[in-house]
C-alpha positions in Angstrom: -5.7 -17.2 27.1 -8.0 -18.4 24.3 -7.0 -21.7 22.9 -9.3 -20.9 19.4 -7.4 -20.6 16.0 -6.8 -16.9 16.2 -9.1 -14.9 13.4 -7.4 -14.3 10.1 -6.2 -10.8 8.9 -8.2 -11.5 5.7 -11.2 -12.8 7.7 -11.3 -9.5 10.0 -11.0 -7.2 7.2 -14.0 -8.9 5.6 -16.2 -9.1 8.6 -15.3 -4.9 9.1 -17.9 -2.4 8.2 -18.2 -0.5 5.4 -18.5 2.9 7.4 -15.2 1.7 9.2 -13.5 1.3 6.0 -14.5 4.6 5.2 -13.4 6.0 8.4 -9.9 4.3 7.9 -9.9 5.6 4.3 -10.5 9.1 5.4 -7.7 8.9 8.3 -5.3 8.0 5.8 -6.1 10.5 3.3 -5.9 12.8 6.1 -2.5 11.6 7.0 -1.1 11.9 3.9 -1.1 15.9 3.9 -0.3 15.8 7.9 2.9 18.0 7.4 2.8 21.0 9.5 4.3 19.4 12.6 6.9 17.4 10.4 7.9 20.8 8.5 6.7 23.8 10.4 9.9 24.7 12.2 12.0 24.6 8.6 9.6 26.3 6.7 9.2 29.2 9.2 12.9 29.9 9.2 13.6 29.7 4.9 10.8 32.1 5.4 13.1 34.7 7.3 11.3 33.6 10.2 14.0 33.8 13.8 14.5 29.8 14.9 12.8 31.3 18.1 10.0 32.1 16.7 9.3 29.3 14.3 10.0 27.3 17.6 7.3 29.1 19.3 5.0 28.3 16.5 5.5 24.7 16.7 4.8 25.1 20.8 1.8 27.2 19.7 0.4 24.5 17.6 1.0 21.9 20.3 -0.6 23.8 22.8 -3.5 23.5 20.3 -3.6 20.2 19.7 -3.8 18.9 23.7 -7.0 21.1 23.6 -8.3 20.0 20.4 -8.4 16.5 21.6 -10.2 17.3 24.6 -12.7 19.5 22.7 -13.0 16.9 19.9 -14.2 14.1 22.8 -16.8 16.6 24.3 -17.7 17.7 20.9 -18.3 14.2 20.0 -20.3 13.5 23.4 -22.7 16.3 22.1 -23.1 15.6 18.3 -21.5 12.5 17.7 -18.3 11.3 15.7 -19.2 12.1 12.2 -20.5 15.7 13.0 -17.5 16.7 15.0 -15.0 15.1 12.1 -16.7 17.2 9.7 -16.4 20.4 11.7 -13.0 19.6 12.7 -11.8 19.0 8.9 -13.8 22.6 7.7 -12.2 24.5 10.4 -8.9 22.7 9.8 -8.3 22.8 5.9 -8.7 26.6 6.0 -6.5 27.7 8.9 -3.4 25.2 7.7 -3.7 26.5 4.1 -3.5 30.0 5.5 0.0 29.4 7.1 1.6 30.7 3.9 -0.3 33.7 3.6 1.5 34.4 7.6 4.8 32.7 7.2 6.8 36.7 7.9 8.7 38.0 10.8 6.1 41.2 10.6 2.8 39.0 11.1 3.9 36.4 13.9 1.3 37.5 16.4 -1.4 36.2 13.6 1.1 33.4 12.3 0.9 32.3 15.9 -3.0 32.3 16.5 -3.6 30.3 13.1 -1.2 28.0 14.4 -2.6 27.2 17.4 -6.1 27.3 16.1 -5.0 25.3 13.5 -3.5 22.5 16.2 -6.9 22.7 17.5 -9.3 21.7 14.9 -6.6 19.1 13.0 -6.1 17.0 16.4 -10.0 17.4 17.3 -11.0 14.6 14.9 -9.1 11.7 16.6 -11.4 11.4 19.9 -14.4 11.0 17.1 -12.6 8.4 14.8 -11.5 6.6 17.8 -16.0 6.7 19.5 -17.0 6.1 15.8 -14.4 3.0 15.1 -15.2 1.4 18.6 -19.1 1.9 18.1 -19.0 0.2 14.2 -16.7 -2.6 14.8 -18.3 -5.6 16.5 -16.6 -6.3 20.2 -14.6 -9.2 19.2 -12.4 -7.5 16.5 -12.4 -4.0 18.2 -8.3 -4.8 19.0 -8.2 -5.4 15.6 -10.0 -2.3 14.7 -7.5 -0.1 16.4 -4.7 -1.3 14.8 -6.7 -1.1 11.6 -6.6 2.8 12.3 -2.7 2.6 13.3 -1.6 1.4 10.2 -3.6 3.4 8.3 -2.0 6.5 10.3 1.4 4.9 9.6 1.6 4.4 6.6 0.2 7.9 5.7 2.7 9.1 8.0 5.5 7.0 5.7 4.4 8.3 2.6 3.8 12.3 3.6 7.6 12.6 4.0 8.1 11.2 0.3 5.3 13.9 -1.1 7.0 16.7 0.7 10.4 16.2 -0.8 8.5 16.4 -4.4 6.4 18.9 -3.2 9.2 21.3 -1.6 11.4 21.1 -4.7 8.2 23.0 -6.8 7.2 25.5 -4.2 7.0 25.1 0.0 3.8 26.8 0.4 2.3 23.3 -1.6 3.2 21.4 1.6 0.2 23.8 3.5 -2.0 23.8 0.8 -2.2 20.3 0.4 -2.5 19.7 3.9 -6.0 21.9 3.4 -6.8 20.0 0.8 -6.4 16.5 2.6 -8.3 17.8 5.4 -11.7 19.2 3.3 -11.6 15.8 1.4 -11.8 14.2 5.1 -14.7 16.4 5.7 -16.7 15.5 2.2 -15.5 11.8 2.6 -16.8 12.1 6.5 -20.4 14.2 5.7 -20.7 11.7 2.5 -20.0 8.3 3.9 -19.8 8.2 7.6 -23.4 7.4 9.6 -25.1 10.3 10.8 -26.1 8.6 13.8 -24.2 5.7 15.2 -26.8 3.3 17.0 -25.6 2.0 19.7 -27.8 -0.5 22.6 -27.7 1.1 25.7 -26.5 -1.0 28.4 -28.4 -2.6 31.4 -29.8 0.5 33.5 -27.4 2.9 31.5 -28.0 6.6 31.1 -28.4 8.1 28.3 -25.2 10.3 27.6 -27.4 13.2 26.9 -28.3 13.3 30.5 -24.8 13.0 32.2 -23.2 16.5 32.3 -19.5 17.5 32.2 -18.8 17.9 35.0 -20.4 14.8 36.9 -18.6 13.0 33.8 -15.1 14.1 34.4 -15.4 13.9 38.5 -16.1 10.4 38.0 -13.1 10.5 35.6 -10.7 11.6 38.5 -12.3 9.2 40.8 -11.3 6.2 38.7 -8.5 5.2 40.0 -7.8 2.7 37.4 -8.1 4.5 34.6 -6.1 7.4 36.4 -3.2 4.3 36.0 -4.1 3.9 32.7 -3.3 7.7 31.7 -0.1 7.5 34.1 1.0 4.4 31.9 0.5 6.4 28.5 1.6 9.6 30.2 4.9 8.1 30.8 5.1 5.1 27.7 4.9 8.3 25.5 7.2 10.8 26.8 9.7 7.4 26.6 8.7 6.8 22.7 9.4 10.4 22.1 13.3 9.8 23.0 13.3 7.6 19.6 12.9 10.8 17.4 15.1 12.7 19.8 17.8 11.2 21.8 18.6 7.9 19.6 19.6 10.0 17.1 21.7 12.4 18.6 23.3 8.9 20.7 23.8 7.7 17.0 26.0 10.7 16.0 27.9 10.6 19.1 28.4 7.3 18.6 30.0 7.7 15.2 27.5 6.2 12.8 26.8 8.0 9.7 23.3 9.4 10.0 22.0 6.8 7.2 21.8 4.6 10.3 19.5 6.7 11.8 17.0 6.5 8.0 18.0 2.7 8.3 16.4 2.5 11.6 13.0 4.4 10.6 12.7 2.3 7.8 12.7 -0.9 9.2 10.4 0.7 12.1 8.0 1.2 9.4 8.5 -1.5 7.4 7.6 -3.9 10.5 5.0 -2.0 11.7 3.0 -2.1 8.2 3.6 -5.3 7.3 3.6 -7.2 10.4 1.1 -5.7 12.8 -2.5 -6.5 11.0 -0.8 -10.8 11.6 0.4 -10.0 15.2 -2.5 -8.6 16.2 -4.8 -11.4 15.4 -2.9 -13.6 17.9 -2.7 -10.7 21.0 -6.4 -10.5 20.6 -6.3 -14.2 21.8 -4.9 -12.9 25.2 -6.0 -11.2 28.2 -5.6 -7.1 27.6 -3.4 -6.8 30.9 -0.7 -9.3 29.5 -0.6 -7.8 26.5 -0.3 -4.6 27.1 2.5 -5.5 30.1 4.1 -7.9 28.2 4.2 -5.1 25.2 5.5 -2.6 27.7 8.2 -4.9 28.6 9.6 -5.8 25.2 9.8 -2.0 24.3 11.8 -1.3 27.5 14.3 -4.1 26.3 14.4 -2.1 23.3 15.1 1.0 24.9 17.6 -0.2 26.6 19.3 -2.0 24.5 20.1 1.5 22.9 22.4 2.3 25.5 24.5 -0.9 25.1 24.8 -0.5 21.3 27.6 1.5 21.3 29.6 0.6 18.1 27.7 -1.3 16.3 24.8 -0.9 14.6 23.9 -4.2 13.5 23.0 -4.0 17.5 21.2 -0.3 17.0 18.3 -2.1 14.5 17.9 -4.8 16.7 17.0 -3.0 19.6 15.0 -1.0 17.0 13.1 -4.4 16.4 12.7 -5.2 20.0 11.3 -1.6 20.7 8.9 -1.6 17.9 7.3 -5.5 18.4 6.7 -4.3 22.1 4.4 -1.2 20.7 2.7 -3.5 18.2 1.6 -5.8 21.4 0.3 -3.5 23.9 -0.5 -0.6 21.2 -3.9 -2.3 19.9 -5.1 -3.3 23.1 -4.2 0.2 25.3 -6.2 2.1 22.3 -9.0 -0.1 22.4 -9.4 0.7 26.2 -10.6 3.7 27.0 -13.2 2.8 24.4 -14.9 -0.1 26.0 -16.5 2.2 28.6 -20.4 3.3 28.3 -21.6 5.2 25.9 -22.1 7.9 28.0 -18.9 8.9 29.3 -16.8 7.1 26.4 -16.3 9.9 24.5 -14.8 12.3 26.9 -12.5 9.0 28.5 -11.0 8.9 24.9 -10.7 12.7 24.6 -8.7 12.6 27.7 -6.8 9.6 26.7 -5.9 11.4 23.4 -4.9 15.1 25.5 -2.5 13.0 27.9 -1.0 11.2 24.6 -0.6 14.6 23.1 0.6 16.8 26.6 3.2 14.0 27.2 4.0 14.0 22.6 4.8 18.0 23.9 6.6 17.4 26.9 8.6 14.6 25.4 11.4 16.2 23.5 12.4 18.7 26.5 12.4 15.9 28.5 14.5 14.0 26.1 17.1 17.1 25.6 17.5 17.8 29.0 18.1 14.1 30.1 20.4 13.4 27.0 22.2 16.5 28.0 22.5 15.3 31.8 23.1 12.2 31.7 24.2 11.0 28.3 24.1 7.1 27.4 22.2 7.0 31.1 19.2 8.1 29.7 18.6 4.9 28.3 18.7 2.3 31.2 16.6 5.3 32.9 13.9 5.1 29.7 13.9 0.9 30.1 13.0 1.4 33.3 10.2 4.2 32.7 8.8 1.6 30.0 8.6 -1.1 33.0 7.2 1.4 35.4 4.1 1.8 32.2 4.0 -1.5 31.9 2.9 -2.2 35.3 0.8 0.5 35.4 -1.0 -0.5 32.7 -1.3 -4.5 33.8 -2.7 -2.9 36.9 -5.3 -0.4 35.5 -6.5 -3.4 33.1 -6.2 -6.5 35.3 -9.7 -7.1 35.9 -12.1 -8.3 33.3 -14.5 -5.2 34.7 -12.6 -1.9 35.1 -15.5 -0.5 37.9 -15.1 3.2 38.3 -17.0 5.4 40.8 -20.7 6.5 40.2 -22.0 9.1 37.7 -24.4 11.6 39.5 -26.8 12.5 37.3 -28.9 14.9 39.2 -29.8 13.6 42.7 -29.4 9.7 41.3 -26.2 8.0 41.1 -25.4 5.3 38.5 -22.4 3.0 38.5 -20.4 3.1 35.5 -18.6 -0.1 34.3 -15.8 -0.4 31.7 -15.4 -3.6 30.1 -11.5 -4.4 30.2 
């Protein structure tokens, strides 16, 4: 652990580039109109649309999405962040503002495609912000960058909910529309200010990514056995967050407690991450990546549990709340920041498959939630505690050493070592 005065949030944000700011100017903006998985489902049904197949939808556009991402980090291996944002956006603005012109029982074979296509080009994007941000930021304050780009998604995601209850009181189809709109102002904002080519120094006896094909890239990918941890730990950290949207609030009702406790508890959620995350961060940049992201792992699982023993009172129901939210604020920046300290030549498609697991396990996780809540009842939290444990040691183990090695890239008949900096 570093014994220097941890850098400032003021001092960060000043040494930042402009093109990041951009780029977390853009992701916000972006954010802001993010409302088709938030309101999908509800629309679909005061459109005469069955529950079923509004339901169906939303599995549609999930379906999308864990492709998109993968598409989005081979399409930025190929022609680079900015170009696949700006595609992505284009393709997405039009397909999400179409939803309307769908939303009937008679047209839900179509209603269905645009979804899914839809959930494909809006998730595509994230692999490239997340090559672009790690290739723009300099090395010491890429931590810091990433949480940059969570706040910025956080507090878009804060304030969409606020336009959407002003925006459904005038008409519902303004929710899609303006999600179209947000997305083509990425894509002008992303073709106008983001570098066309991100320069970056090729390391010692590095490839070029040009001349490592898929699939050498991705066999390596299931060779590395570290990073296969790595995926395990967000695989299963993720499907354990998702029981925070889904089984706390059904334990809050059976509990007793009015459902304000439930708005209560997103609000301070969002209030701490906003305003105390940026500080945080600056000191868990100070320590090793492995004890933060374990450590953070940890302190969510006391969260989680804590849940289960919060029967009655809810002064105990926010407190958990708080432990469960400072443990993603310490491993979050650091377990997004590594997938993209590998080489430039198989970094993008590491982050696109960091970003599909994130989203396959974001799919998975309310089933998973349902069933266990319906199983096991107050059980499923000890059982989620102990998930979060079980991530957080997978995680300390796939990031323990300061060199991640993973096995060679053949590239055709030579073989080069790749080498991801932890």
């Amino acid at each position: 652990m570093s014994n220097e005065a941890p850098a400032g949030v003021f001092a960060v944000l000043k040494a930042t580039p402009t093109p990041v700011r951009y780029l977390l100017g853009g992701v916000f903006v972006n954010q802001l109109g993010a409302f088709v998985q938030t309101f999908l489902l509800l629309y679909l049904t005061v459109r005469g649309v069955s529950v079923a197949a509004a339901g169906l939808c939303l599995v549609a556009y999930s379906v999308g999405a864990i492709f998109g991402t993968m598409l989005g980090g081979e399409l930025t291996h190929r022609f680079g962040p900015r170009n696949t944002i700006v595609v992505a956006m284009i393709a997405s603005a039009p397909l999400v503002a179409s939803i309307p012109l769908l939303a009937h029982p008679s047209t839900f074979w179509p209603l269905a495609g645009v979804v899914a296509l839809g959930g494909l080009a809006t998730q595509a994007y994230r692999p490239a912000a997340a090559v672009l941000l790690s290739d723009q930021m300099p090395e010491e304050y890429q931590v810091m960058g990433f949480s940059m780009m969570r706040i910025a998604l956080n507090i878009g995601a804060a304030l969409a909910p606020l336009i959407a209850a002003g925006l459904i009181l005038v008409d519902w189809d303004l929710l899609f529309w303006l999600d179209g709109a947000t997305a083509a102002l990425y894509a002008l904002l992303a073709f106008s200010l983001l570098p066309k080519n991100v320069d970056v120094p090729p390391e010692e006896d590095e490839e070029p990514a040009s001349t490592v094909d898929r699939k050498s890239a991705y066999a390596t990918m299931v060779r590395d056995g570290r990073f296969l941890l790595y995926l395990g730990s967000m695989f299963v950290g993720t499907i354990v967050y998702a029981q925070f949207t889904v089984a706390l609030p059904l334990q809050i009702l059976a509990d007793g407690h009015p459902e304000a406790l439930y708005s209560a508890v997103l609000a301070t959620s969002s209030v701490i991450l906003i305003v105390t995350e940026l500080k945080l961060t600056t000191y868990v940049t100070r320590w090793p990546p492995p004890l933060a992201a374990g450590l953070g792992h940890a302190v969510f699982a006391v969260g989680v549990a804590g849940w289960g023993l919060a029967a009655g009172s809810g002064t105990l129901v926010i407190l958990s709340t708080v432990f469960f939210v400072s443990g993603l604020m310490i491993s979050g920046p650091s377990m997004f920041a590594y997938p993209a300290r590998f080489p430039s030549r198989v970094k993008a498609r590491y982050i696109g498959t960091q970003h599909t697991i994130i989203g396959l396990s974001s799919a998975l996780g309310p089933v998973v939630g349902v069933f266990a809540w319906t199983w096991l009842g107050r059980g499923i939290w000890p059982l989620g505690g102990a998930l979060g444990l079980v991530a957080g040691y997978f995680a300390w183990a796939a990031m323990k050493q300061k060199t991640a090695p993973v096995p060679a890239v053949e590239t055709g008949t030579a073989t080069e070592p790749v080498g991801g900096k932890a």
